[in-house]
N, C-alpha and C positions, 0 to 999 in steps of 0.2 A: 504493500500500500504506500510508504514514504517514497518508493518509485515511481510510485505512477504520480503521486501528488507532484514531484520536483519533474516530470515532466511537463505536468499541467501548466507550472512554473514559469518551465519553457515556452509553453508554449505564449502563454500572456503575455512574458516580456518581448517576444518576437513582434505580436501584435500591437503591443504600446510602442514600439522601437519605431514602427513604420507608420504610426497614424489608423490601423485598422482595427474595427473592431473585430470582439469577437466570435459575433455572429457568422463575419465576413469572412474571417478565418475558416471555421469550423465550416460554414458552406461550399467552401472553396480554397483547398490547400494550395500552398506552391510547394515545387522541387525544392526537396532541401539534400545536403551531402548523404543524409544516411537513405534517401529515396535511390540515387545513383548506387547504392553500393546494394541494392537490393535488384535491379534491374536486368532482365533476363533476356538474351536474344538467342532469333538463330544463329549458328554459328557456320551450318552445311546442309547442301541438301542433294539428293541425287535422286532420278525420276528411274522408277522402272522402265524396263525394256516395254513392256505393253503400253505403257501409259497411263496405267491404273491406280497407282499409290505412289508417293514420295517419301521416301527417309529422310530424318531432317534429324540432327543434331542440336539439341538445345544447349547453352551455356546459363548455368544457373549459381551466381555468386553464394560462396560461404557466407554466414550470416557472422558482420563483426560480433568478436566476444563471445556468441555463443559455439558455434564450430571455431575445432583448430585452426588457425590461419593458413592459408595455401591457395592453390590455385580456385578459380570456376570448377565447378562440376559438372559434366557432359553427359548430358540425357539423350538416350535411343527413342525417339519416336516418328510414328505413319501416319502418315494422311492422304484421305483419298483423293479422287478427283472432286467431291463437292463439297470438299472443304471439312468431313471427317478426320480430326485427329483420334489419334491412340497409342496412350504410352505406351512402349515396348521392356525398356529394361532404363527406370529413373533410381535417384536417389545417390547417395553417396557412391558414384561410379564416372570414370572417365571413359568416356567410347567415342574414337578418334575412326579417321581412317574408313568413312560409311563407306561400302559397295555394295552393287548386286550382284548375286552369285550368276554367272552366265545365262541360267537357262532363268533366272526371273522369279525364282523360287525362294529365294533368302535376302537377310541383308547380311554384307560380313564387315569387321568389325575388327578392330584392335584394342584390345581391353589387357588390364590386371585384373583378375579376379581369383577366389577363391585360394586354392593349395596354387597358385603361379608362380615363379619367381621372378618373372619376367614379365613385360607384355604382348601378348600371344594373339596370335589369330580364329574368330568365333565368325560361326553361322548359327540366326534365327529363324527358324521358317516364316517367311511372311505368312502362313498360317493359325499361326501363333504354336505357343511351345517354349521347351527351355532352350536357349543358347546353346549349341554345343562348339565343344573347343576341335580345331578341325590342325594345328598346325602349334607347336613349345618350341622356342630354342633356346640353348643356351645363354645366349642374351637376350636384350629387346628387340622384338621386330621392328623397324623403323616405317619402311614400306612394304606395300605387296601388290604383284596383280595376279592373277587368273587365266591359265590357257584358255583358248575359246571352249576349249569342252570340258571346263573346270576342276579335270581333274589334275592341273598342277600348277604348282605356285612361282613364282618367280618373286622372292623379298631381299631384303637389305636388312643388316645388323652388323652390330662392332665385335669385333673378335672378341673372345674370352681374356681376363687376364693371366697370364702366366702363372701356376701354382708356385714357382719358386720365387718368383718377384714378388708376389704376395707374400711367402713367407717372408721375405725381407724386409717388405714393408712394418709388418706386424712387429720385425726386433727394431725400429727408427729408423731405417733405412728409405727415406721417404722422402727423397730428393725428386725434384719435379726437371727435368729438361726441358727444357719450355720450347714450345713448336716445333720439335721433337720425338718424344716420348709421348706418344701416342698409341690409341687402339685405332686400329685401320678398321673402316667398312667396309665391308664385302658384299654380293649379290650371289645368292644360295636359288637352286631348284631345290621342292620338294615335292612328292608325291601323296596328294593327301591322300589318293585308294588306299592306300600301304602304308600304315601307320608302321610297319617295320622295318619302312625304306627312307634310311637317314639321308637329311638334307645333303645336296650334294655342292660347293662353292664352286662360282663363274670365275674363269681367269680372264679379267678383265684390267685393260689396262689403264687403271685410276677408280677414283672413292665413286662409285655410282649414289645418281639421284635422281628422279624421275623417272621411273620407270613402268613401262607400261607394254602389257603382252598387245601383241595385232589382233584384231577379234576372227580371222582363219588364220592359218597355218602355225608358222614356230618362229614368227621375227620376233622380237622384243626391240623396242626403242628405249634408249636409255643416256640420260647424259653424265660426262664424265668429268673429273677434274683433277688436276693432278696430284692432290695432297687434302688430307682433309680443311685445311685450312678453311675458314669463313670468307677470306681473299681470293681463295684461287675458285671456289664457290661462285661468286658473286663474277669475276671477270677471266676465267679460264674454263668454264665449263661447254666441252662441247659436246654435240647430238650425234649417238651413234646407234646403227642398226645390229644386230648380232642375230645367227640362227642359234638359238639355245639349245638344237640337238648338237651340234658340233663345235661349237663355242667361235665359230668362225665370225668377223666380220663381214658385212653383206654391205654396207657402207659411213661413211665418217662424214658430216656435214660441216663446214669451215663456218659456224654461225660466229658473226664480228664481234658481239661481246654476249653481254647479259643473255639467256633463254631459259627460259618457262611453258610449262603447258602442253608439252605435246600431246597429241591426240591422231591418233589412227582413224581414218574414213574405214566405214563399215566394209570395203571389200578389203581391208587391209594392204591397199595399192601406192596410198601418202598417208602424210605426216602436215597436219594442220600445229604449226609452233608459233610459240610470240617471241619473240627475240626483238634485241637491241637493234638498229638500224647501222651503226659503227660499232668500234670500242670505245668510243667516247661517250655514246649514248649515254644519260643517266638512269637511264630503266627500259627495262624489257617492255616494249609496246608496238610493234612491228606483229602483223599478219603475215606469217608466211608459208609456201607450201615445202616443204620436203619430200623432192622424189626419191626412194629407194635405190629405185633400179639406177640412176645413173649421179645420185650424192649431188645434183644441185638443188639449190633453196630460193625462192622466189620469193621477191617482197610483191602480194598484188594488192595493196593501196601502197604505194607508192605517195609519199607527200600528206599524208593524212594528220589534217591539222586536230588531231584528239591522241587520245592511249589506249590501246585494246586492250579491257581487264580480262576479258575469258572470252572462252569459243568453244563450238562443238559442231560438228559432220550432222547439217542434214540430209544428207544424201552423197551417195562417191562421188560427185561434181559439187557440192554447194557448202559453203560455210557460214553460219551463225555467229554472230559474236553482238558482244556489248561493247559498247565503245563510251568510254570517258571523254568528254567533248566540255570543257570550263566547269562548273556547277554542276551538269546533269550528266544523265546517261542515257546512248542512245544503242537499239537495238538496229541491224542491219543483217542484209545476207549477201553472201557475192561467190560467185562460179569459181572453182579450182583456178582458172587461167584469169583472172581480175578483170571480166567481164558480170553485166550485167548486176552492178550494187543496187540495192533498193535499201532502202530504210521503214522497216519496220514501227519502231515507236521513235518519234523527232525527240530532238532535245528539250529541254523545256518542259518534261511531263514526270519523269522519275529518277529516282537514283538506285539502280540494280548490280549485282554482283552474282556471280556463281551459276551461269549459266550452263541448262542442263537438258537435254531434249531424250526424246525416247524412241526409239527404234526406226520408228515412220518418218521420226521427224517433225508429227502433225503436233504435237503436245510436247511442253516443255516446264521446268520448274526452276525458280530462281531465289534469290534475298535478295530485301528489297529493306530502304528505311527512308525515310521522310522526318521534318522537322517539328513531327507529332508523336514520332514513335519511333523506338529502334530497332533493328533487323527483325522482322519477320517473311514468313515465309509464302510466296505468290507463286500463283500458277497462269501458263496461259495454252490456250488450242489455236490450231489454224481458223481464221476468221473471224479471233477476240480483237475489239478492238483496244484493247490494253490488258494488263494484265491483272488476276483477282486475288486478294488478296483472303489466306487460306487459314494465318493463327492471330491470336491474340494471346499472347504472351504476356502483357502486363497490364490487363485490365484494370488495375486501381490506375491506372496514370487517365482514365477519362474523365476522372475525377479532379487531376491536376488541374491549374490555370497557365497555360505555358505564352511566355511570351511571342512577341509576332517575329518573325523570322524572315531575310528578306536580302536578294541577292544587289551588290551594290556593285554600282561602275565607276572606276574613279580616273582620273586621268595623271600621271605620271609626269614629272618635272622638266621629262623630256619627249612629252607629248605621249608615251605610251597607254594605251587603254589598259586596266586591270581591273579584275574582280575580286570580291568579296565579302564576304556572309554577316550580316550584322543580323544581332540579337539585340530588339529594342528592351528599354526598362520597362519592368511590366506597370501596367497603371501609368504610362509615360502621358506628360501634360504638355502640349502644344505651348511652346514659347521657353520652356524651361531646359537649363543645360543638366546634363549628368557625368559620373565619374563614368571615364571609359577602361574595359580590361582587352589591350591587347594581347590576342592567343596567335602565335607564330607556328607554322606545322614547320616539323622536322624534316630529314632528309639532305638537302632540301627537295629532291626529285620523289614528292608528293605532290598530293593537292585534296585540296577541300570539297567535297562537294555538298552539296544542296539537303543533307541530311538529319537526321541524328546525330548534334554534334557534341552533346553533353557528356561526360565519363570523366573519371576520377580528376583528372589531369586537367580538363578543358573546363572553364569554369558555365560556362553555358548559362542554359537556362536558371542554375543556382543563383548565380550571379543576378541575373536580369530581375528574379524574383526579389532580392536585395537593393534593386533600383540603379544595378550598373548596363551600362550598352556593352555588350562585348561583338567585337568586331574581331575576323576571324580573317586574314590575305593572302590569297595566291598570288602571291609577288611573284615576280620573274624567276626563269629558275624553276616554276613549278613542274608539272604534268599536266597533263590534259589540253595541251595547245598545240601539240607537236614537239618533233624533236627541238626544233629550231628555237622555238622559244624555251624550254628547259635546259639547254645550253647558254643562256645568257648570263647568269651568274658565274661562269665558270671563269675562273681566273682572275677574281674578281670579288675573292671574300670582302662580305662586308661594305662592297663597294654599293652600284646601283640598286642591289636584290635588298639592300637594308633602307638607302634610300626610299624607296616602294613604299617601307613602313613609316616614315616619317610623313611623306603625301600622303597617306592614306590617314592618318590621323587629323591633317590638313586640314583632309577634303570634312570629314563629320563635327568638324570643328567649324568649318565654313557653313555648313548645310544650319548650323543651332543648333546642334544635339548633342554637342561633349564642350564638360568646361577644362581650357587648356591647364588650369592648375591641378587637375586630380586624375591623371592618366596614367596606368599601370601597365607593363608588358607581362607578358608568362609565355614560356614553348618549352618542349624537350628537346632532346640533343641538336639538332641546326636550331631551334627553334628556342632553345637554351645560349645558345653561342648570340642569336640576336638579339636574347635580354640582357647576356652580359656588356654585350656592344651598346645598347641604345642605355645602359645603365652607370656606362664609363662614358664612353665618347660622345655620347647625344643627351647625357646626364638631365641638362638644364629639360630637357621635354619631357620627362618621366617622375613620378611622384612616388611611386613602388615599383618595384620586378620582381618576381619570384620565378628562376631560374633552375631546371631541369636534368640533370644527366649532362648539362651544356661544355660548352668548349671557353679556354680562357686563353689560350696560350699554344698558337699553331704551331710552334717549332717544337716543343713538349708535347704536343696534341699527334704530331708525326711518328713521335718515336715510343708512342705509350698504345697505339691503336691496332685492333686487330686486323683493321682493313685500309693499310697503306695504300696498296697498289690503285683499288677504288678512290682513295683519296685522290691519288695522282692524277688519273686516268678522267675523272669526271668533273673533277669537282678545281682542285687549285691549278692544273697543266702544268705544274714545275714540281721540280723537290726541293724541297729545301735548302739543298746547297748549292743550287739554281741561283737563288735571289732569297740572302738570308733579311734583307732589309723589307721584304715585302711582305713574309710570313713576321715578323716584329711588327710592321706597323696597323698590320690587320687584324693583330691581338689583342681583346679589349685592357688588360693586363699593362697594355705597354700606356694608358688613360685612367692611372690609378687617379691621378692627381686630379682630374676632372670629377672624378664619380662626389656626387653628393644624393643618388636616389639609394634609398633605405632597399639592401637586397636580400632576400631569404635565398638561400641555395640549398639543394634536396639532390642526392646522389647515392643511387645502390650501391655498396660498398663492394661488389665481384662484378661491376661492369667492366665487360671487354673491351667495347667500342670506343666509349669515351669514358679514359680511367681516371678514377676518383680524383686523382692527384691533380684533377685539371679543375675542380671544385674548390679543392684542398688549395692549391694557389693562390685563386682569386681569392678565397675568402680571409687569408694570411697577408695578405696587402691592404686588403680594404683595412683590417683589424688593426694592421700597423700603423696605417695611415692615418686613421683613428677620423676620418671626417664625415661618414652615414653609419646608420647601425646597418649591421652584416650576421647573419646570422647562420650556421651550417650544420644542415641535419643529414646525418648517414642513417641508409637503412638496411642494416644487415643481411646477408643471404638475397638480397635484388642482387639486377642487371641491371642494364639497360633501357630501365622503365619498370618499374612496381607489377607483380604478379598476385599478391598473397593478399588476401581480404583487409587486413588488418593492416599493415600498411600502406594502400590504397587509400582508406578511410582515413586514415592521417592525413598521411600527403593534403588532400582534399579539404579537410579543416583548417588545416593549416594556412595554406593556399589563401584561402577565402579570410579567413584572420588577419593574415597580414594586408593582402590589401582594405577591409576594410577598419584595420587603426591606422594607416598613414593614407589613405585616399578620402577616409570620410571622416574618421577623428583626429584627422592634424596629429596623430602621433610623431614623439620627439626621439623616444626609446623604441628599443625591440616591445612587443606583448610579451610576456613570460613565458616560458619554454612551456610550460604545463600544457597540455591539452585535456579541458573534459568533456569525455567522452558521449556525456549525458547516460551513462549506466556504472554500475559500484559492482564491485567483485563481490561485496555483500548483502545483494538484494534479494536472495535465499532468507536469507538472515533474517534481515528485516521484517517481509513477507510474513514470517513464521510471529515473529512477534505480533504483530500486529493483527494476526489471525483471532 
């Protein structure tokens, strides 16, 4: 009972803090941090061969405080074509990896369950039934696919460790060689008929990823790289064909950099892949075809000014894809030889992912999210004219009041047109200025679109409901415009791709809707590197930043990263020892003496990409410096961005705390390190008494 009262608590001071009453409250909530940490989407969905049913993978956050902290939980469930769902297999279970078993009969599945030690591969009868386990190895299955006649697998997992290097480990012998001493992947046949016919390993030349059987005969597509690195991953992986009875190559594709996605036409004749356009490309978004028989790759859109997120074979001449085009997503199809494009859904109408079609072709299933709701799961038939939307995942948000959401054009200091997403203050009053929260997406070869853009990190709709505008910019640099413009930031930290952010501030500053003294930035890793920048070097235009996994210091940032070569290759065009004054001056680090904006910095303590010690920096200079509060929170066991409930929900309070005591309360100081939670380790306790 003392619990529920000190909420009610809360909840009043919320409504005196803003002028509302409590009627208004209580009829109509907003988004608040612990709303987001409860928030379920789909995560995958894949359509049977008939067209009958979709598997769809839910992600359903840990509840803070009451579940252990860790990751989402991944729920198994079906739905029909009229928008019947049905759980499958929920609950405290991870199930990654959905397929359909060849003949349309199953879904399979990669799961831990039970006596496993590993994570193993499962079929459930689309019938219903219990899961059975079809495939154990040694280690975890990473991937897998399916002969066409399902009786064999083709997956990927990391070698065993050595019995005797383990014993050495266990007497302190526990030294690390770093990018080095590694477990290599490998690619294993198995035979599921014969459970007494032990997996057999592919000699293949490099760490396989992608892989995927032809749906007739014995090709396997697969791409390769040459070391397990995350580097050679991202800009040495190439597309190769293999006959898996003979382990022969059949052919080697020269794809220029980045590739994703392949996909086999149903006669198993090409390779429908997305790949990079160069090696400079910054992401894989290129449609192309892959012929077998003679190892060449064809770009057929050529010059396409958007980013193909996914694709699939409607027919052995015809491919499907969605295409990223600014803000929205557009649905198209075009002939094997890049004849005959039509466009399906224009832009302007949805924002979709994970396109998925079904045997015929006729009927297809996707995720979909909009700036009312996040990823749920749509279906569409030949001669919809859009597509229908199939779950409702989180029915209590119809209850929310979310703010109005609203795509902006702004124009660039050097005439450039750019967009970007603002989130109005909710209850906004014509004539009146508000605090603004700049949200900067990472990469930078991202982009924003037109969605659901609230989660732990993005202060979103929480924000708005608090009465801040957050504006969200695909500066230059982004995705979704072509290659040509997400190459413009390149070589060029910090330069015009930051300026972008300052005009964009500019422009809602000109329009009356943001007052210039109370403007905040926040992003992750590139998006972190531009709050440490506009936080130093553009100091005087920033009121707060709360800074990300970000970068402080590029010549340290070069030699502490797991993905040098990417760095080189996309993003700076030099090394370091190229031009050591260019990497200095593009460091916000090297602008201690400017900074006067109050910075929070937030960093996973085992991030590979961008290593703590580039947080750990910045926040050691500012401190010396002694002239804003700076403040530096590590969170243990992260990356590269927050996984685990529990610090997720920090992060997020925290986030929103500081900017609002130095945006709205002229704070002079840090807020105190404390965060409460709004729940007690001992409301068990309590409860009982009170009973």
């Amino acid at each position: 009972m003392k619990h529920q009262y000190r909420k009610m608590l809360h909840v009043f001071a919320a409504a005196c803090s803003w002028g509302l009453g409590l009627s208004t409250v209580a009829a109509a909530p907003v988004l608040t941090a612990y709303d987001v940490a409860k928030v379920k989407a789909v995560s995958a969905a894949v359509i049977s061969p008939d067209g009958e049913h979709i598997a769809y993978t839910l992600s359903v956050p840990r509840k803070p405080h009451e579940d252990e902290s860790g990751g989402a939980w991944s729920e198994l469930h079906i739905a029909d074509a009229d928008g019947t769902s049905r759980p499958y297999i929920t609950g405290k279970v991870k199930i990654s990896s959905i397929r359909w078993t060849p003949d349309g009969t199953g879904i399979s599945f990669l799961t831990k369950r039970g006596d496993d030690k590993h994570r193993s591969l499962y079929v459930i009868p689309i019938a219903g039934g219990e899961a059975r386990r079809v495939l154990d190895h040694k280690t975890a299955i990473s991937e897998y696919s399916f002969s066409a006649d399902g009786k064999r697998v083709v997956f990927t997992a990391k070698d065993k460790q050595d019995k005797d290097k383990k014993k050495l480990q266990d007497k302190g012998f526990n030294q690390e060689i770093y990018e080095e001493d590694f477990l290599k992947v490998r690619a294993w046949i198995a035979n599921i008929d014969d459970e007494n016919d032990k997996p057999k390993p592919m000699d293949l030349p490099g760490i396989p990823s992608d892989i995927v059987m032809a749906p007739t005969g014995n090709h396997l597509a697969v791409s390769l790289a040459p070391t397990p690195l995350i580097d050679d991953r991202y800009m040495k992986r190439k597309l190769h064909v293999f006959d898996i009875d003979d382990g022969s190559i059949v052919s080697s594709f020269q794809n220029p950099g980045k590739v994703q996605q392949p996909v086999w036409s149903p006669d198993g004749k090409h390779l429908a892949v997305v790949s990079a356009e160069d090696i400079n490309d910054p992401s894989a978004g290129r449609l192309m075809i892959a012929d077998p028989s003679d190892g060449s790759l064809t770009d057929i859109l050529p010059d396409y000014l958007g980013q193909v997120a996914s694709i699939a074979w409607q027919s052995n001449d015809t491919v499907m894809l969605l295409g990223d085009e600014g803000v929205w997503t557009t649905m198209k199809k075009i002939r094997r030889d890049g004849t005959g494009l039509k466009t399906i859904i224009p832009a302007g109408q949805h924002v979709l992912s994970s396109l998925t079609l079904a045997r015929d072709g006729q009927s297809g299933a996707m995720v979909s999210d909009s700036p009312t709701h996040p990823r749920e799961l749509f279906s569409m038939k030949h001669g919809d004219t859009a597509p229908k939307r199939l779950t409702d995942s989180n029915p209590w948000l119809k209850d929310i009041r979310l703010a109005k959401q609203e795509v902006v054009t702004h124009t660039a200091r050097d005439g450039m047109k750019l967009e970007g997403l603002l989130i109005h203050p909710l209850d906004e009053k014509p004539g009146q200025r508000y605090p603004l929260i700049l949200h900067v997406h990472g990469g930078p070869e991202a982009h924003n679109r037109n969605g659901w853009l609230t989660r732990y990190s993005n202060p979103g709709q929480v924000a708005a409901a608090q009465g801040y505008a957050v504006f969200i910019p695909n500066y230059r640099g982004s995705t979704g415009r072509g290659v040509a413009f997400s190459k413009l930031g390149q070589a060029d930290y910090a330069g015009k791709e930051f300026d972008d952010l300052i005009d964009a501030v500019d422009h809602l500053i000109a329009i009356g809707l943001i007052d210039k003294d109370r403007v905040g930035i926040t992003g992750g890793s590139y998006g972190g590197f531009a709050t440490a920048w506009c936080s130093t070097y553009h100091s005087e235009r920033f009121a707060a930043g709360v800074m990300f996994v970000g970068i402080s210091d590029h010549i340290s940032k070069g030699g502490t990263t797991d993905i040098p070569n990417e760095m080189f290759l996309v993003h700076a065009r030099k090394r370091v020892w190229d031009d050591w004054d260019f990497f200095a001056e593009r460091s916000p680090i090297r602008y201690i003496e400017k900074a006067r904006t109050p910075l929070l910095i937030m960093h996973g303590k085992d991030d590979p990409r961008v290593h703590p010690s580039q947080s750990l920096e910045l926040y050691r200079y500012l401190k010396v410096y002694g002239q804003t509060p700076v403040r530096l929170v590590w969170y243990p066991g992260e990356g590269h961005g927050n996984r685990k409930s529990a610090a997720r929900l920090d992060y997020n309070l925290r986030m929103l705390r500081w900017f609002d005591h130095f945006l709205k309360n002229d704070g002079k100081k840090p807020p105190a390190y404390e965060i409460d939670y709004g729940f007690d380790n001992d409301d068990k306790d309590d409860d009982e008494a009170d009973s």
